[in-house]
ROLOVO-982806 format. One line per 4 residues: number of its first residue (from 1); their letters; for each residue z negated, y negated, x negated of C-alpha. Coordinates in nm, 2 decimals, padded with zeros to 4 digits. Each point is the difference from the previous one (the first is absolute). Layout:
NUM = a = Z/Y/X  ...
***
This chain:
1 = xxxx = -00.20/00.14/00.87  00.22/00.31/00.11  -00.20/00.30/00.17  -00.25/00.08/-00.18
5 = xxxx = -00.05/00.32/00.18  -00.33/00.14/-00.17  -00.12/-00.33/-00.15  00.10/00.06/-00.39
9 = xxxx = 00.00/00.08/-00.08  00.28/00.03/-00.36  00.08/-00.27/-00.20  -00.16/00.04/-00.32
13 = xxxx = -00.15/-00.35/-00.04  00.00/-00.06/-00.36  -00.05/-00.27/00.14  00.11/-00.27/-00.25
17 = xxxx = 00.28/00.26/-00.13  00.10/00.09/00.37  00.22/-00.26/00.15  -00.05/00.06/00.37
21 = xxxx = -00.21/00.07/00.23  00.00/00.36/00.15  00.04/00.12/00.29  -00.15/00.29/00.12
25 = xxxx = 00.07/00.32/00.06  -00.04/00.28/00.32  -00.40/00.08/-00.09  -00.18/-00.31/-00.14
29 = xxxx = 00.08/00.04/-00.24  00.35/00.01/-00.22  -00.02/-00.31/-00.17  -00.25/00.07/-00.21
33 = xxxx = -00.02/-00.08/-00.38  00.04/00.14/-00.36  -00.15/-00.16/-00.29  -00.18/00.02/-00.30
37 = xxxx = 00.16/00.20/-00.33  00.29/-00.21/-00.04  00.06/00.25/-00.27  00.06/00.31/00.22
41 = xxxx = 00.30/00.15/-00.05  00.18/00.09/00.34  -00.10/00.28/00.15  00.20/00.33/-00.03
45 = xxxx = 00.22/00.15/00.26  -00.14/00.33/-00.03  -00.11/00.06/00.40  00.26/00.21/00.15
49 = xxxx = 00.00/00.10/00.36  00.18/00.29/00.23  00.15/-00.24/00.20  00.21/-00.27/-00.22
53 = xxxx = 00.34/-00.08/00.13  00.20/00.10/-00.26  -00.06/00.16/-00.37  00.11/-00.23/-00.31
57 = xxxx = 00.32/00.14/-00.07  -00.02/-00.11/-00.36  -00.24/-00.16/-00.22  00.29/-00.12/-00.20
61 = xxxx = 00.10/-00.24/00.26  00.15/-00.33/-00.09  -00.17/-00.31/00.17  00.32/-00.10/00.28
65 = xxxx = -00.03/-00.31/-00.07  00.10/-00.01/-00.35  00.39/00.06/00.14  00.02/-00.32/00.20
69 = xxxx = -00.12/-00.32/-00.07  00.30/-00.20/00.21  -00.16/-00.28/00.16  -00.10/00.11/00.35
73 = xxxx = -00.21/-00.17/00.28  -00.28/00.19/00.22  -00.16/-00.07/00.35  -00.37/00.11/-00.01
77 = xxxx = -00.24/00.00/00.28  -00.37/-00.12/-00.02  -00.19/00.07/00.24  -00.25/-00.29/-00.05
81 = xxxx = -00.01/-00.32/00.13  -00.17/-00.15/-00.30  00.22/00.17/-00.27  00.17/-00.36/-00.04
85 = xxxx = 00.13/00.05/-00.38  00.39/00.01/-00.05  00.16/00.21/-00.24  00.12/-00.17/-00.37
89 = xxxx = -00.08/-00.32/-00.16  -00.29/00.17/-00.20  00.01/00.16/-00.31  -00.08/00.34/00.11
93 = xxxx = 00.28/00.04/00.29  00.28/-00.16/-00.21  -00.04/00.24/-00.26  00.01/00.29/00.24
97 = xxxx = 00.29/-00.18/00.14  00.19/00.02/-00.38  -00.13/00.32/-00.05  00.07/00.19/00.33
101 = xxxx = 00.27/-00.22/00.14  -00.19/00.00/00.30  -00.09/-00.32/00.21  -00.25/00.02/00.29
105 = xxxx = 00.00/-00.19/00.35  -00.29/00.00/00.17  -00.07/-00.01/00.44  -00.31/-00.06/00.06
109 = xxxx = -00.12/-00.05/00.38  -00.01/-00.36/00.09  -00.32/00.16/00.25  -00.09/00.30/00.18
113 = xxxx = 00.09/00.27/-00.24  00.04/00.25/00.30  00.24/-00.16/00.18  00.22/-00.09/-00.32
117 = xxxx = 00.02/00.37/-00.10  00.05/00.10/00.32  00.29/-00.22/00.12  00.14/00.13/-00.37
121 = xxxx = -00.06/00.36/00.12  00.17/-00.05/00.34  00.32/-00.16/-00.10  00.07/00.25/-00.29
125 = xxxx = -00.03/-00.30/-00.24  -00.22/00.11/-00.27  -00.01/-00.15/-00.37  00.08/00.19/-00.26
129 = xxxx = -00.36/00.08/-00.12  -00.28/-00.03/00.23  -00.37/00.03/-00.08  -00.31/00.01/00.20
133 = xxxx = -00.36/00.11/00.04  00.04/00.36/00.00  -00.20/00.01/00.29  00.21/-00.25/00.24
137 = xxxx = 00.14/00.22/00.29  00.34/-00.10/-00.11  00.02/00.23/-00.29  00.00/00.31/00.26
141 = xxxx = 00.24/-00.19/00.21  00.26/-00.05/-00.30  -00.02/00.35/-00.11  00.01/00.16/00.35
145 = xxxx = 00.30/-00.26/00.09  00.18/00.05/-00.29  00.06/-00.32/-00.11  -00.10/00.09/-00.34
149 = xxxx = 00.11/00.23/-00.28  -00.18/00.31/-00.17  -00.10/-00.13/-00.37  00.02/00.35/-00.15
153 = xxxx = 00.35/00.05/00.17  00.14/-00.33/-00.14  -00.19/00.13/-00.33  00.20/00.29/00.00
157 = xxxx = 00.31/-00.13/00.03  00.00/-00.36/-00.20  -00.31/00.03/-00.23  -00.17/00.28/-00.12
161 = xxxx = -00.26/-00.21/-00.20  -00.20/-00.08/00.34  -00.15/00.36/-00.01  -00.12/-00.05/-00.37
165 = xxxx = -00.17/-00.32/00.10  -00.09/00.08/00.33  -00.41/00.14/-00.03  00.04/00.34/00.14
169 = xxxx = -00.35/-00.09/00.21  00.16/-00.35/00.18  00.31/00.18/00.09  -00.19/00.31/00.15
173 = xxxx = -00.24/-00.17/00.20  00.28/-00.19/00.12  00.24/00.27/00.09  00.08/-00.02/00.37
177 = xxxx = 00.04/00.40/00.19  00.38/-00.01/-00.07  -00.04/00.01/-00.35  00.07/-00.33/-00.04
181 = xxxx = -00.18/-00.32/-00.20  00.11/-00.37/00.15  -00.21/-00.25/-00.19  -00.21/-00.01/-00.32
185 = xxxx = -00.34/-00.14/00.01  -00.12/-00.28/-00.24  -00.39/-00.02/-00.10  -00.03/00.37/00.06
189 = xxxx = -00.28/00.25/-00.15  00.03/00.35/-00.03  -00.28/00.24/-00.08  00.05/00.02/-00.33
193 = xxxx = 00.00/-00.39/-00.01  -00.35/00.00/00.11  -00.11/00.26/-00.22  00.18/-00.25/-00.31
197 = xxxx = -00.15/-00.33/00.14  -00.20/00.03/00.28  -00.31/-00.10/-00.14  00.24/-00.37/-00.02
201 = xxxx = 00.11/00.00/00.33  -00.15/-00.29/00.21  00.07/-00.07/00.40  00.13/-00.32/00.10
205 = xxxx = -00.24/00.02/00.33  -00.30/-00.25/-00.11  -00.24/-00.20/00.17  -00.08/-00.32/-00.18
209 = xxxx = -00.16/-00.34/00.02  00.01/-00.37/-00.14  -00.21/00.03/-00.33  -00.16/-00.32/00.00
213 = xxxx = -00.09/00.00/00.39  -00.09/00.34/00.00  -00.25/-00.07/-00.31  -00.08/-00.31/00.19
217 = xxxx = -00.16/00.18/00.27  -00.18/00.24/-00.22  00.28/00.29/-00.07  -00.14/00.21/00.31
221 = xxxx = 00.06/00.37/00.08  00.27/00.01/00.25  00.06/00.37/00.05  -00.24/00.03/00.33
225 = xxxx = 00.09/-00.15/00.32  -00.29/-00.28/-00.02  00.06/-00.09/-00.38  00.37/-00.07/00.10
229 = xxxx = -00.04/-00.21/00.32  -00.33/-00.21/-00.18  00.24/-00.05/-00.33  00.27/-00.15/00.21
233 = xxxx = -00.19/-00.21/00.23  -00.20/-00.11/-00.32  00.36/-00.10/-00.18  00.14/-00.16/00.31
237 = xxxx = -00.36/-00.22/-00.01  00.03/-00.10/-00.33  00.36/-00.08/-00.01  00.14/-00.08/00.32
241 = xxxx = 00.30/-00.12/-00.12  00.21/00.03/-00.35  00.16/-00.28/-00.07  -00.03/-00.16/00.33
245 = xxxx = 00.16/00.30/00.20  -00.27/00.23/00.15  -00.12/00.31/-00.21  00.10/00.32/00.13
249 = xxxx = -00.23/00.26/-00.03  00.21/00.34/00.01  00.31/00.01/-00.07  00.26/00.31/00.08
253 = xxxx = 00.33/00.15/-00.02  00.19/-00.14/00.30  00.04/00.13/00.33  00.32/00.22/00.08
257 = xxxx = 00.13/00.13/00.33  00.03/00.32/-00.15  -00.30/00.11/-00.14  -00.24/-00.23/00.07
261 = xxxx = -00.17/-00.12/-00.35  00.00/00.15/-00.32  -00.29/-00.11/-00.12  -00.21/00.14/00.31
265 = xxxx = 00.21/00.32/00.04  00.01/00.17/-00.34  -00.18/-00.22/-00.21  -00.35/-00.04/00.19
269 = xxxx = 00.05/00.40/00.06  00.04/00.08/-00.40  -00.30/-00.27/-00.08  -00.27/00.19/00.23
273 = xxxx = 00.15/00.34/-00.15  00.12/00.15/00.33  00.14/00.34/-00.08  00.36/00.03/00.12
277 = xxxx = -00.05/00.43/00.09  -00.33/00.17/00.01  -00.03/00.37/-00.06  00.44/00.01/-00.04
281 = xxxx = 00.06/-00.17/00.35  00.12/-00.38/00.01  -00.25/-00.23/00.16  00.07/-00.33/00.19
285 = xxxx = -00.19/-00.26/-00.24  00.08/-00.22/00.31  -00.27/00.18/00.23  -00.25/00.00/-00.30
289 = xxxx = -00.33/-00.18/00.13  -00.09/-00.13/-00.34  00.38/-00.16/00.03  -00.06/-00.11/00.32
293 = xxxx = -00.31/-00.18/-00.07  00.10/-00.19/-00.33  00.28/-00.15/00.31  -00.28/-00.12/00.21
297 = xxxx = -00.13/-00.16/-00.32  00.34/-00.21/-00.02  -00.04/-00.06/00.36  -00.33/-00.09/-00.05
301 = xxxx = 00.15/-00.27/-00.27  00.25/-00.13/00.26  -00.31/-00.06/00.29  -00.19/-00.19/-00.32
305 = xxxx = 00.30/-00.17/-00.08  00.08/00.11/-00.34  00.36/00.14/00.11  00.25/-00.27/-00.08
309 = xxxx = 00.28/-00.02/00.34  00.21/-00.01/-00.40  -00.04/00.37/-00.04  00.15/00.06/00.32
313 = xxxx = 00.34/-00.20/-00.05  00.05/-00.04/-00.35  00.25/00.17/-00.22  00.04/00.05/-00.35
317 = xxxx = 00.13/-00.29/-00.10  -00.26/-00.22/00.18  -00.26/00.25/-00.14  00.11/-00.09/-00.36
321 = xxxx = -00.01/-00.36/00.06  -00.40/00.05/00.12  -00.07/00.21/-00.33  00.16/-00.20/-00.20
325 = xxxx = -00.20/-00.32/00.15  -00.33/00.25/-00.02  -00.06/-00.03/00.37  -00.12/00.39/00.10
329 = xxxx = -00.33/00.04/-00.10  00.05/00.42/-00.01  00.29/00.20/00.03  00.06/00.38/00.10
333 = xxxx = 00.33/-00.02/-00.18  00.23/00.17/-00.28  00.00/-00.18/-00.31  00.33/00.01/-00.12
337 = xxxx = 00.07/-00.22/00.30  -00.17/-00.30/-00.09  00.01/00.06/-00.41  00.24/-00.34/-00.02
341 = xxxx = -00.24/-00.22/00.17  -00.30/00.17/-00.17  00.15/-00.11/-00.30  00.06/-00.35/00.09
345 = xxxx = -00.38/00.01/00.10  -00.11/00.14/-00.32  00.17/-00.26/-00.16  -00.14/-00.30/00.19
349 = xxxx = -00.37/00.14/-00.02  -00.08/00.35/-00.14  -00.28/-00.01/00.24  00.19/-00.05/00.31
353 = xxxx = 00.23/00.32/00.00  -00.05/00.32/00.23  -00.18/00.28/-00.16  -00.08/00.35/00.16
357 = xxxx = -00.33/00.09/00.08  -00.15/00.31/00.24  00.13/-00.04/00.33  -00.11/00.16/00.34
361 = xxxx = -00.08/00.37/-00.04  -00.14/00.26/00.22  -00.38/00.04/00.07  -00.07/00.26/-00.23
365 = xxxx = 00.15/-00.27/-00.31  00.29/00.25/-00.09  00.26/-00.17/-00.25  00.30/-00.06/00.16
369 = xxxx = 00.31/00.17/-00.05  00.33/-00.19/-00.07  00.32/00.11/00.02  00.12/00.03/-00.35
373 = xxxx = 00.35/00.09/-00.14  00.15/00.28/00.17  00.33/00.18/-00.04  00.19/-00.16/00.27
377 = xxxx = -00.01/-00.34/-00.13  00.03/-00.30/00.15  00.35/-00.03/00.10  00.33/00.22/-00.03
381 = xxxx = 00.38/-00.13/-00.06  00.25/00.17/00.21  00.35/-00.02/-00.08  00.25/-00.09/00.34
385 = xxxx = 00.28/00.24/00.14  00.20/-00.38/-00.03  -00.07/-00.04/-00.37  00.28/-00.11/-00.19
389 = xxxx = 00.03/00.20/-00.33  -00.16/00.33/00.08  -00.03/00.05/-00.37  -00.08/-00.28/-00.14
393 = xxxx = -00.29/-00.01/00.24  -00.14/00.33/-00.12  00.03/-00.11/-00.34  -00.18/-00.29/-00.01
397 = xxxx = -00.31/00.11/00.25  -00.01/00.31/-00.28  -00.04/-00.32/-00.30  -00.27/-00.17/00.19
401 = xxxx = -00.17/00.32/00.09  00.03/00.06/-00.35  -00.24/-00.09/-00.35  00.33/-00.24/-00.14
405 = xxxx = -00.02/-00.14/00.32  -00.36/-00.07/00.07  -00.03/-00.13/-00.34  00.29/-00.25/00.08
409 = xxxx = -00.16/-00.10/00.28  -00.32/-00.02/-00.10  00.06/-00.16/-00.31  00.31/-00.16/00.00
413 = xxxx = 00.24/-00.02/-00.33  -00.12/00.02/-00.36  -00.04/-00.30/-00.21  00.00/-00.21/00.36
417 = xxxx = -00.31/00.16/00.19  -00.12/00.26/-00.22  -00.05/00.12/-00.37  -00.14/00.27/-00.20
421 = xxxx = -00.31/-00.18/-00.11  -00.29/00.16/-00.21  00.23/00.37/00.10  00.00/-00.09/00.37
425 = xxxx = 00.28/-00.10/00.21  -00.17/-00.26/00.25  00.01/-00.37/00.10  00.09/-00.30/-00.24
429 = xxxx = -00.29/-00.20/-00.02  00.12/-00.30/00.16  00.14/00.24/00.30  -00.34/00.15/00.06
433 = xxxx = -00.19/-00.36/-00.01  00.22/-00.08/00.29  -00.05/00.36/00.17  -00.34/-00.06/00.03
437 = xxxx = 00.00/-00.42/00.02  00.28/-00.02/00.27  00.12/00.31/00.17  00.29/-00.16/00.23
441 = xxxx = 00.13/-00.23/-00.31  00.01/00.36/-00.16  00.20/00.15/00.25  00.25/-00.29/00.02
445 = xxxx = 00.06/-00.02/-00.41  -00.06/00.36/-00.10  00.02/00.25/00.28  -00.21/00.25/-00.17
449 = xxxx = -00.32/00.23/00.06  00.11/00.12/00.40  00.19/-00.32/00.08  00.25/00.25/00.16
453 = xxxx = -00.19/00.27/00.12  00.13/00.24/00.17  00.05/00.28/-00.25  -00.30/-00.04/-00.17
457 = xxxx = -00.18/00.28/-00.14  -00.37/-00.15/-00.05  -00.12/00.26/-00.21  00.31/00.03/-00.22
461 = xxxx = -00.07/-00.41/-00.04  -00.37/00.07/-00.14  00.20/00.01/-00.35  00.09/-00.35/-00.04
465 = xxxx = -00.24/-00.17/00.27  -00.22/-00.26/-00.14  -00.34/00.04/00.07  -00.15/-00.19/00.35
469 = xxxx = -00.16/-00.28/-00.08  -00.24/-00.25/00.20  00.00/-00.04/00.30  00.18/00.32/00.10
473 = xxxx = -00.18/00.20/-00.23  -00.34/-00.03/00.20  00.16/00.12/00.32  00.21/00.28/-00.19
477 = xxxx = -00.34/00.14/-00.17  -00.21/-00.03/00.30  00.25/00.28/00.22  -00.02/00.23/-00.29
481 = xxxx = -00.18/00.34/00.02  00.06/-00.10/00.40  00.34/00.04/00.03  00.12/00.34/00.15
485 = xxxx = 00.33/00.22/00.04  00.04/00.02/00.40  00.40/00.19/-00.05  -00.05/00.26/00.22
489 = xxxx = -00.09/-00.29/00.29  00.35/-00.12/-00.07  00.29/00.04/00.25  -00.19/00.17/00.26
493 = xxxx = 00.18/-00.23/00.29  00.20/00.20/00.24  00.41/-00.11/00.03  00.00/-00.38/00.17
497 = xxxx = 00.25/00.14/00.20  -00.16/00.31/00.11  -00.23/00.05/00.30  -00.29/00.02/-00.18
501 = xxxx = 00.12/-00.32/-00.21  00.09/-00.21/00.25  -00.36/00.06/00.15  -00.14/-00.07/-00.35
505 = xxxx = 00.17/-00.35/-00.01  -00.11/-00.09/00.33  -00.36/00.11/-00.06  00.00/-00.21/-00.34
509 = xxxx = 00.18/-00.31/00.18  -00.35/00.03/00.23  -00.23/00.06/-00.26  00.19/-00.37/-00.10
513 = xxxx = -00.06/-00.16/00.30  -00.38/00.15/00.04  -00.16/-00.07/-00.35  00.04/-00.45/00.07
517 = xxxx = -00.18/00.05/00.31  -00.25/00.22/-00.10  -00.08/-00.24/-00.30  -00.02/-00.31/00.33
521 = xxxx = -00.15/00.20/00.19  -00.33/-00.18/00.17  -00.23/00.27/-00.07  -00.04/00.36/-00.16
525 = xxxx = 00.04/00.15/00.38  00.32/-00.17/00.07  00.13/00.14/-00.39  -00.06/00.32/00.16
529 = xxxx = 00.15/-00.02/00.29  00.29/-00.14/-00.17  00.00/00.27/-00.24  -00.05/00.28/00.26
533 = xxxx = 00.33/-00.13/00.17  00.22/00.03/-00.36  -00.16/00.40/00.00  00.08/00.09/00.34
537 = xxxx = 00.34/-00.18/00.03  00.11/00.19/-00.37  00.31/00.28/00.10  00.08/00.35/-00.11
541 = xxxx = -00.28/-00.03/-00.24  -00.05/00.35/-00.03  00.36/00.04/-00.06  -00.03/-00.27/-00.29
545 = xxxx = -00.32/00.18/-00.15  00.15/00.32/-00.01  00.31/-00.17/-00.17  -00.21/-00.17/-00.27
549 = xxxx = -00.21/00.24/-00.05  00.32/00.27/-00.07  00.14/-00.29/-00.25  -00.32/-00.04/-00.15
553 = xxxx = -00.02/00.40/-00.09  00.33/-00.01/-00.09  -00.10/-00.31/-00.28  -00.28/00.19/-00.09
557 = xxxx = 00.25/00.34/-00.12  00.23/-00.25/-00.12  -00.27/-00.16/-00.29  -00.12/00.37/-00.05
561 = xxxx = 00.34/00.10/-00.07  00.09/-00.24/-00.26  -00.31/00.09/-00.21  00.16/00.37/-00.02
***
């Protein structure tokens, strides 16, 4: 699933126009969806900030990659396991090919994502493009290693037209102390952004249940501890097996050695409304009692035996396999993940698909709040010290940062994907009827609507996105009005390689290794005790705090700048 550092938190889900499933991002919550006025024009570039790495030099600047179109071949780094689509033999990447002259290839790790990029890192044998959850540790280690080049010095020098695409927000909050900007976020939203479309903006954090069984046992409230352990004991009693494999009741993001879980770190935290700073000063959601005590409740589940040994093993692809055979009962999970099989579901039986309801929530019944859009995306795209054709790399990340090239890749090529119909350039009817009847034959024919996603700007896509439909639409609407901006949470973590971030790793890696036993513990004393161990074995926490906390006022200036 790649590290989902703060459970994402932001892929914008829409969900039968999004063709993957996000990851998500440093604060639960980056992946986090847009949707609704498919009419929106794209929001203006008109934040500025004190900080951006380099003024536009000229708004009369020429795209770059207008002045070669030679053929010319690419190596670009995914860091995702599942990310399993290969570049051309669909409508939308061929054109772009003809167009641009530009073909892609893309590595993807076979496994652990970690150790792909990191043996990459070590031997000095980076791709020419590289992008990853800005939030993975690697990032710092590329920039502070030098193995990748300064965007708005290759800018200067090969393509001016970056800095008049560029959104003077993204490439502010992402200017690094020397000046310097190193990768350019996709699914990114600035201030202004919000203030444009935020009352659209949905989180991909949801928790949601099988509609017919959960209707079967009477739709009950699940947001209090007792509700949510009688609701699945009541589900697993009533179907005790799908199919003729056994029903399981919960079902969650799997089980990392780096973080833990996402679903019980960031998500659980944003759905009982834990504050992330009271009164300016950051506070540790993980030493919240109302957090602690919704984790007896899932240990609770395990002694009842309503915790599947699945949840603790599984992946994502055995994960899809389940929800697409309808086998979890409930899920604390991010929709765009499972929108394929959901769909598949849908189409089988309308009543058997997942739908989001109200999850657990705090004792005083506060709505929850999910990580929604924020300004540093999901992931960022890096460009390698090793890359082949400095300028013709700058050129084409400016086009797909770029309105020309969003619209090519969201749309594809006129008269094959797209037309002006009724004054609106969107989807042929007989390309949208597969969009939202078959998403992967989509992506294999057509190659359209965030196929390739790297560069995508979500809100510049509200333009010519078709609106959700069933079953996506339910989850989309039900995270709306919930979903919040949590940027100034972003990018907090000290240097990996520092003292303080060494300690920070190590501390999380045991968080990892805690949170499995604390769920098998035999009883709420043992959870302590187990608990008590992960607090007094944590290092240089004070050092870490004080580091955070720093970033975190520093994020805080940053925003309040770029509204000046």
């Amino acid at each position: 699933m790649g590290k989902m550092r703060k459970a994402a938190t932001t892929l914008l889900a829409l969900a039968m126009t999004f063709s993957v499933a996000a990851c998500s991002g440093n604060n639960g919550g980056t992946n986090a969806g847009n949707s609704g006025d498919s009419g929106a024009s794209p929001a203006p570039s008109s934040t500025n900030t004190e900080a951006s790495a380099s003024p536009a030099p000229s708004g009369d600047a020429a795209p770059g990659w207008q002045s070669d179109t030679s053929p010319i071949t690419f190596d670009w780094y995914i860091n995702f396991s599942w990310f399993n689509k290969k570049w051309g033999g669909d409508a939308t990447a061929e054109y772009i090919t003809k167009k641009t002259g530009v073909k892609l290839n893309f590595i993807v790790p076979a496994g652990n994502e970690n150790e792909k990029l990191n043996t990459m890192m070590a031997s000095g044998s980076l791709p020419d493009f590289i992008t990853l959850g800005w939030y993975e540790e690697a990032v710092k280690k590329m920039i502070a290693g030098k193995l990748v080049l300064p965007l708005n010095e290759l800018a200067d020098e090969y393509d001016p037209y970056f800095f008049k695409v560029a959104d003077p927000a993204k490439v502010g909050w992402y200017t690094q102390p020397d000046g310097n900007i190193y990768g350019y976020p996709n699914a990114s939203s600035s201030q202004s952004d919000y203030e444009k479309y935020g009352e659209n903006f949905t989180s991909n954090q949801t928790f949601v249940v099988r509609k017919d069984m959960y209707e079967a046992i009477g739709s009950p409230d699940m947001s209090t501890p007792e509700g949510f352990l009688n609701a699945l004991k009541a589900a697993k009693e009533k179907f005790p097996e799908v199919n003729g494999q056994p029903l399981i009741p919960i079902g969650l993001h799997e089980f990392n050695d780096t973080v833990g879980n996402d679903s019980l770190n960031d998500y659980l935290q944003n759905f009982l409304a834990i504050p992330r700073q009271k009164d300016g000063k950051l506070y540790d959601r993980r030493l919240d009692p109302e957090y602690l005590k919704w984790l007896k409740v899932f240990r609770q589940a395990n002694q009842d035996g309503l915790l599947a040994k699945d949840i603790f093993i599984d992946k994502r692809p055995q994960m899809e396999e389940k929800i697409a055979q309808g086998r979890y009962f409930a899920m604390l999970y991010q929709r765009s993940d499972f929108a394929n099989q959901n769909l598949s579901l849908f189409q089988k039986d309308p009543n058997s698909v997942y739908i989001a309801v109200e999850g657990p929530k705090n004792a005083a019944g506060d709505q929850p709040t999910l990580s929604g859009p924020g300004i540093s995306g999901w992931t960022v795209t890096l460009i390698s010290k090793n890359v082949k054709d400095k300028k013709r790399a700058i050129s084409f990340l400016s086009y797909l940062m770029s309105e020309e090239g969003n619209k090519d890749m969201f749309l594809g090529e006129k008269g094959v994907t797209y037309d002006t119909i009724d004054g609106k350039d969107q989807f042929k009817p007989e390309v949208l009827e597969l969009l939202n009847k078959d998403r992967a034959a989509f992506d294999q024919k057509y190659g359209a609507s965030y196929t390739y996603w790297m560069l995508m700007d979500t809100n510049m896509n509200l333009q010519w996105a078709p609106p959700s439909v069933e079953p996506s639409k339910q989850l989309e609407d039900w995270t709306k009005g919930k979903a919040i901006s949590m940027a100034e949470f972003d990018n907090m973590d000290p240097d990996p390689t520092s003292k303080e971030g060494v300690a920070n790793s190590k501390n999380n890696r045991n968080w990892a290794k805690a949170l499995p036993k604390m769920l098998l513990a035999k009883s709420d004393a043992e959870f302590d005790q187990i608990f008590d161990e992960y607090v007094k074995d944590r290092t240089q926490q004070e050092a870490i705090e004080a580091y955070r906390q720093t970033k975190y006022e520093e994020n805080l200036a940053k925003l309040e700048s770029m509204k000046k």
